[in-house]
N, C-alpha and C positions, 0 to 999 in steps of 0.2 A: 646701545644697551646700557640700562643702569648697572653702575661698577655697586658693588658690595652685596648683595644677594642671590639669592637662587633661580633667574629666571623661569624657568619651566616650574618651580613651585609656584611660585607667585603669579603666573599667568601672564609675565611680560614678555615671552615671545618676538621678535618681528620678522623672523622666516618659518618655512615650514618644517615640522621636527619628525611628521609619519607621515610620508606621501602615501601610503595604504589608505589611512583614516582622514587623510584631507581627500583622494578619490572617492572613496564612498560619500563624503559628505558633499560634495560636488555633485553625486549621480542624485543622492537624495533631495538638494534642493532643485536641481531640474525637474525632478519628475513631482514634484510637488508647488513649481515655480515659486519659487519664495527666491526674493531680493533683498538683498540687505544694505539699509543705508550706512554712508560716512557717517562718523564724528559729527565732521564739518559741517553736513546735511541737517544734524541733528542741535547744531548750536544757531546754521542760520539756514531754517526750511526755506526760505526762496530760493534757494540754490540744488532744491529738490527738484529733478527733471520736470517739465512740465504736465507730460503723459500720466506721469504718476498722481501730481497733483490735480487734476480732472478724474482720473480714476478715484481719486480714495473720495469726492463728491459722492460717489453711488454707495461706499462704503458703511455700515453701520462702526462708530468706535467701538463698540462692544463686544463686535463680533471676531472669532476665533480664526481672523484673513489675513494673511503673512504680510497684508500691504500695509496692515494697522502698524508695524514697525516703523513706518515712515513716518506714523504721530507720537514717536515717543520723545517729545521735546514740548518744548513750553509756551507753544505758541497753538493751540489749540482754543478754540470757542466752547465757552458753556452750553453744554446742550445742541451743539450743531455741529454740521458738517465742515463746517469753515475753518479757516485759519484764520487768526490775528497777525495785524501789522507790530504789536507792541505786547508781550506775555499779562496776560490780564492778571489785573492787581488791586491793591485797598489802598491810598494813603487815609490811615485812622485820624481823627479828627484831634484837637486838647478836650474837649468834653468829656469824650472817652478815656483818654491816655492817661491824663493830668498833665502832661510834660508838654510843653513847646518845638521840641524838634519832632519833626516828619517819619513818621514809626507805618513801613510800607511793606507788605506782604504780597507776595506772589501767590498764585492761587494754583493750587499742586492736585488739586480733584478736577481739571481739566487734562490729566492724562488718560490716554486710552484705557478701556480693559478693565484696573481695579481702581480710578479716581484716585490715585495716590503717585506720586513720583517716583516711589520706589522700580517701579517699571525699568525707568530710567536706567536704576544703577544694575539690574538685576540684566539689562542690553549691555551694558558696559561691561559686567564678568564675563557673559557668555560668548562675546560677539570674538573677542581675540584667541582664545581657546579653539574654537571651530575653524578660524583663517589660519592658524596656526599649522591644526592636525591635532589639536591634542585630545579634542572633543570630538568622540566618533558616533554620531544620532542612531546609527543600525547599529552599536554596541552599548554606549555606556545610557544609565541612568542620572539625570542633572539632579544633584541633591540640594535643597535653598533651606538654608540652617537661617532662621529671623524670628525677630519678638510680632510676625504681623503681616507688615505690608511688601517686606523681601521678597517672602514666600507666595505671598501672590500675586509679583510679578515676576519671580523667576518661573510660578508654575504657567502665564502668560505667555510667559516669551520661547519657553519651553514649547508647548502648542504652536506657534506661530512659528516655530522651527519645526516643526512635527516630529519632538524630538519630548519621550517619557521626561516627566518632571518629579521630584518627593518632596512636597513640604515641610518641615521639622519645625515645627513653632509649639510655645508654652502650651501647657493644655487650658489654661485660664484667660484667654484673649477673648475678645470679644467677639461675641456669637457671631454676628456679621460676617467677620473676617473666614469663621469655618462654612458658613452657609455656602462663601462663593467659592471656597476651595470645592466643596463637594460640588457643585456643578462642572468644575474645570476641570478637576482631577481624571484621569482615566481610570484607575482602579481605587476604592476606596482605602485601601491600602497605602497608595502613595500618599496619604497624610498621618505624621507622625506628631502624638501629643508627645509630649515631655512634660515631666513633673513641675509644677509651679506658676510662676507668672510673670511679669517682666523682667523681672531684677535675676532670673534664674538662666544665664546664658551656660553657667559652664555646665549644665545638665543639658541644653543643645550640643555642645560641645562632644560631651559623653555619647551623644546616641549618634554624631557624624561619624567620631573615632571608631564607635561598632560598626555604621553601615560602610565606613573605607576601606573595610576588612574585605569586605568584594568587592576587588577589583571590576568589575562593571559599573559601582557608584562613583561617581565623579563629583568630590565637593566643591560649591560653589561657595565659601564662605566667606561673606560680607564683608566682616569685620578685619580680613586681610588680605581681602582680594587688593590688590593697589591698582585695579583697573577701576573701582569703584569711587576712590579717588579720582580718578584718571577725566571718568567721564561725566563728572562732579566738576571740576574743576575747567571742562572743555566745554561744556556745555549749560549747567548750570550757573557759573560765572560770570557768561558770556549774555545770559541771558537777563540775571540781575541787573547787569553793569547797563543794557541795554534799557531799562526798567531807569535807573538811576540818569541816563544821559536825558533821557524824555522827559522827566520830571525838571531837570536842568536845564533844558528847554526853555520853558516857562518863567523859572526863576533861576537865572545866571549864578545869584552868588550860592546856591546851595553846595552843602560840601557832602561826600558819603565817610561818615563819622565813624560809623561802626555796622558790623555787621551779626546777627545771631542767629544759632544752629542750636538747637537739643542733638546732643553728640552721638545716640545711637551707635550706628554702625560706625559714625564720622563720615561716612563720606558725604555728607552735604557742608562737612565742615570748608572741604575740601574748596568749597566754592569762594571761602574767605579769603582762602590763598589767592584765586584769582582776582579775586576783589583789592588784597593789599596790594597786589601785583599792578593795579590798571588804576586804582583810586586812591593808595594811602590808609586804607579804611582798615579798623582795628577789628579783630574776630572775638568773639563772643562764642565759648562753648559753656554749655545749658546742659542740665541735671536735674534729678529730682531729687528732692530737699530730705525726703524720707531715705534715699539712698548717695549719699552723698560723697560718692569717691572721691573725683577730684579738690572736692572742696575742706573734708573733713578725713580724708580716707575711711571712709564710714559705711555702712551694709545696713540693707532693710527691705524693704517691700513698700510699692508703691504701683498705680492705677495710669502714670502718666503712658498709655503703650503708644509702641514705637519707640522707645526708648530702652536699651537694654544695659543694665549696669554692672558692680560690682568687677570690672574690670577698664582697662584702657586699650581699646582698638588699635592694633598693630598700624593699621592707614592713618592713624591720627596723628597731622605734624605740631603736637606738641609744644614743642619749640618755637613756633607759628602763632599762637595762642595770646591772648592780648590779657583776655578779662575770662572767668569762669563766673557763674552764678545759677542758686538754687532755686529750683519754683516746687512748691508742694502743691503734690494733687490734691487737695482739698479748693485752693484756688481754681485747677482746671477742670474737676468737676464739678463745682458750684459755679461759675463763669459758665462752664458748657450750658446752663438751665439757665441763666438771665439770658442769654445770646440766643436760645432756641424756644425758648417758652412764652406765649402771647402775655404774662403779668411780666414776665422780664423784657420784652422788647416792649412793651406797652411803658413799663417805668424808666426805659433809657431817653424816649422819645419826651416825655415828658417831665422827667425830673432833670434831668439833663441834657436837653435840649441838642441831643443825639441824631442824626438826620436820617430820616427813614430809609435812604437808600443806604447809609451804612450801617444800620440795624437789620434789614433785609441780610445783607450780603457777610452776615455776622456765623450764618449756619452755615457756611462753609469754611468756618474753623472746629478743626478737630480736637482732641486733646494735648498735642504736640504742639499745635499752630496757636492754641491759646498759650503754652507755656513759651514758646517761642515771643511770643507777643508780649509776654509778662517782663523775660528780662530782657526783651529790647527798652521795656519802660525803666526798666532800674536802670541799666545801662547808662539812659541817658540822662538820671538823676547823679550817679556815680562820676558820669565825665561831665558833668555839667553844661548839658548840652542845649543850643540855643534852636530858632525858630530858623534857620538858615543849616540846621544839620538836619543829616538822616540818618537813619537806621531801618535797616534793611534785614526780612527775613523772609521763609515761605511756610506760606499756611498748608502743611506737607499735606493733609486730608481732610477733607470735608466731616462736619457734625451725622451724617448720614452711618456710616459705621460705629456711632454709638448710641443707637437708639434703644438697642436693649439694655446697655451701662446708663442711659438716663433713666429709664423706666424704672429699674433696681434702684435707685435714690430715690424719685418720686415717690416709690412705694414703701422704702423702710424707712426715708427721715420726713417727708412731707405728704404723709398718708392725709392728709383734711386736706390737701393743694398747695401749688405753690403758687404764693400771692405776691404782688407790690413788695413787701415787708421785707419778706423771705429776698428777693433781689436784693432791695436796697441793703439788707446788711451782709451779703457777700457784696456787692460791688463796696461796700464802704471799704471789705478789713482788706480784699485783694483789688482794688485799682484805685482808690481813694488813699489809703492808707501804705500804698508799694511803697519801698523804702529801700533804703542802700544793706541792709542787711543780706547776709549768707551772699555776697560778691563779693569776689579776688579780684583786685587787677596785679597780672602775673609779672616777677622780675626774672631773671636767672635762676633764684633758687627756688622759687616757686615753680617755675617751667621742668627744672629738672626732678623735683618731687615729683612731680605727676607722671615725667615720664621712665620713671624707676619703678613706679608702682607696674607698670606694665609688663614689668620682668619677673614677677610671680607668674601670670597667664599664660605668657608665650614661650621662655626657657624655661621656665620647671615645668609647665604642665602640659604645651602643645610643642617642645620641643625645637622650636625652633634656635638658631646657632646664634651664639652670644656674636658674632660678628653682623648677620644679619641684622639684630635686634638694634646693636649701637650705629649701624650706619645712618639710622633714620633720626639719629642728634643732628646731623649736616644737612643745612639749607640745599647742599648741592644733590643731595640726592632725591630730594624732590622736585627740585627746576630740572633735575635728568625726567624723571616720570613727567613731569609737565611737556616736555618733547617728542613725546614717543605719538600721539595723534595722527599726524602724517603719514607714518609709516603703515600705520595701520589702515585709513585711509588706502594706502595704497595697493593695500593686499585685501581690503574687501572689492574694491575695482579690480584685481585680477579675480577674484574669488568669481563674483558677477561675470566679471570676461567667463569663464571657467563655464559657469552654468548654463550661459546663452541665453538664460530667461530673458524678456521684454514683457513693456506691459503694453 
């Protein structure tokens, strides 16, 4: 058990706490056969029974089948039924980058369901809560308070448990993301706008603290679940690092340098930990330049989603933290249109001698995955990094979720088209011209500015206990959370014992 917090708030668990509400969720998933995988299943799917992997061949990913649980890892094939031996990835070329060291992306739209990895963390809250007892599916309501992609993979996994879900996201995210809420949602009801747009969390905040007031809602909340970390750091870690040996492979003396996250909820941060833990490699947590807390302690509104600011994530180890740096969305929206647009892949391939297959596979970066891409490039101007490093990120969601936010630009700034020109002078001022500008590389006192800022969010306003809040200064209380996998592990095996299901 992690010493210094409130278990049962925080959803760390590793017995059962309501034998009532763990039996009903036992009868429920029998009679609806749903299986639910390990961790471990989820960091290394060969070690998925085989039964199961022949069954999920007949499977659609898309479809609403409790076996799709078994694809929510990183090893998924674009567009098929298959599984990959290696998480499919980019390494960016120097034509594109400008920089010399190896700037490599996982590809996060080869997750089941909603093409975004959020899925992921959104199986990591829910999955120990129900082995628990504490999550009761013939009772509570699962509530997914996110700037986006949380919410629709909590309302995912929700369904795949046959278990009500409510999405709580800004009311200004992109159309996309509401279109497929309303397809998944069971009542239209279960989706709630909130006032604003990315940068406006503590108005999600507001409308969980109304909806916790009925005891039947059950907050799943991201940004402090430490299971989101949890399964961030088991999983996607594990999967990077795997990504980083293969490439190693090939070329012996590579090192992994650094690694970069846009901090969001943080838990993808989380994966740096496992990275500094298995490779040395420095973390990089990413912001947007318009909103620039960690960097500036600074407030604003900005277009980068998926990214939620004007606060510090209770899971984020802070103190962890290597380097911070700012990407303004003007770069990720203008970069979204050279990477997606026939004058802008037309002018990488030929003015910069860009290779068609990674000009192709360029729309499957989202607006996160390009700002993620941005300061892995400073980064490796900031450390000075050579043709033997790497830098490692994931391109958390494919260009496909904003095609109505590219449409909205085409038509208010490049009404006569966007041409050659139009590219070349955003690619000139953001990847021609990156620079070491709006990046920290964090010391002591910089580690603990940032993580005092977090003492506004969480003990004055979401109340959480000044002892809670400081125990997350000590390394130890994170390589405790790094531990707890197994255990749970072992209680979704009895859990499965429990239901009898087979496939």
């Amino acid at each position: 058990m992690v010493q210094g917090v409130d278990p049962e708030r925080y959803g760390l668990l590793q017995t059962v706490v309501d034998e009532e509400s763990y039996a009903r969720s036992i009868n429920r998933f029998r009679e609806e056969k749903i299986l639910l995988p390990t961790f471990g299943q989820l960091a290394d799917p060969t070690t998925i029974p085989e039964k199961i992997q022949e069954a999920l061949l007949g499977i659609n990913p898309n479809d609403a089948h409790p076996l799709n649980l078994f694809r929510v890892h990183w090893y998924n094939a674009y567009d098929s039924l298959e599984r990959v031996r290696v998480p499919e990835h980019i390494v960016l070329p120097s034509e594109l980058t400008g920089v010399e060291a190896k700037i490599v992306l996982a590809f996060g739209n080869r997750f089941p369901m909603i093409t975004a990895h959020k899925v992921l963390a959104a199986y990591s809250c829910f999955v120990p809560r129900i082995i628990s007892g504490q999550f009761d599916p013939t009772r509570h309501r699962a509530i997914w308070p996110s700037t986006g992609n949380y919410a629709r993979g909590g309302i995912a996994i929700s369904t795949l448990m046959r278990s009500r879900g409510v999405a709580v996201l800004p009311e200004n995210m992109s159309q996309e993301r509401f279109d497929w809420l309303d397809k998944w949602v069971m009542d239209p009801a279960d989706i709630v706008r909130t006032p604003g747009s990315e940068s406006n969390v503590k108005e999600i905040y507001d409308a969980c603290n109304e909806l916790e007031k009925d005891d039947t809602n059950f907050i799943f909340n991201q940004f402090s679940e430490f299971a989101n970390h949890i399964g961030h750091y088991t999983v996607t870690g594990r999967a990077l690092g795997h990504i980083f040996e293969t490439l190693q492979l090939a070329e012996p003396n590579l090192r992994l340098a650094a690694c970069a996250f846009a901090s969001g909820s943080a838990g993808t941060l989380a994966a740096g930990d496992r990275l500094k833990d298995d490779f040395g490699s420095k973390t990089i947590a990413v912001e947007a330049l318009e909103c620039p807390t960690m960097l500036y302690n600074g407030y604003g509104e900005h277009n980068i989603q998926g990214i939620g600011d004007k606060h510090i994530p209770l899971i984020h180890n802070v103190m962890n933290t290597d380097l911070v740096a700012g990407i303004s969305d003007s770069a990720t929206d203008g970069l979204n249109l050279v990477f997606t647009t026939p004058a802008g892949k037309d002018y990488l391939q030929k003015e910069h001698g860009v290779p068609l297959e990674i000009v192709e596979n360029l729309r499957h970066f989202g607006f996160s995955s390009i700002c993620n891409t941005l300061a892995a490039i400073k980064a490796a101007k900031q450390l000075d990094l050579s043709s033997d490093d790497v830098v490692i990120t994931v391109a958390t969601d494919g260009s496909e979720l904003y095609e109505s936010e590219k449409e909205l630009l085409l038509q208010t700034q490049y009404g006569d088209g966007f041409t050659s020109l139009n590219a070349a002078e955003i690619f000139e001022e953001h990847l021609l011209s990156a620079d070491t500008q709006h990046i920290e590389e964090l010391d002591e006192m910089g580690r603990n500015r940032i993580f005092n800022l977090g003492y506004y969010t969480w003990v004055e306003q979401q109340g959480v206990s000044i002892e809670d809040f400081d125990a997350r200064r000590s390394q130890e209380f994170w390589n405790a959370l790094h531990q707890m996998t197994p255990k749970w592990d072992e209680m979704i095996a009895e859990f499965n014992a429990q239901t009898g299901v087979t496939v």
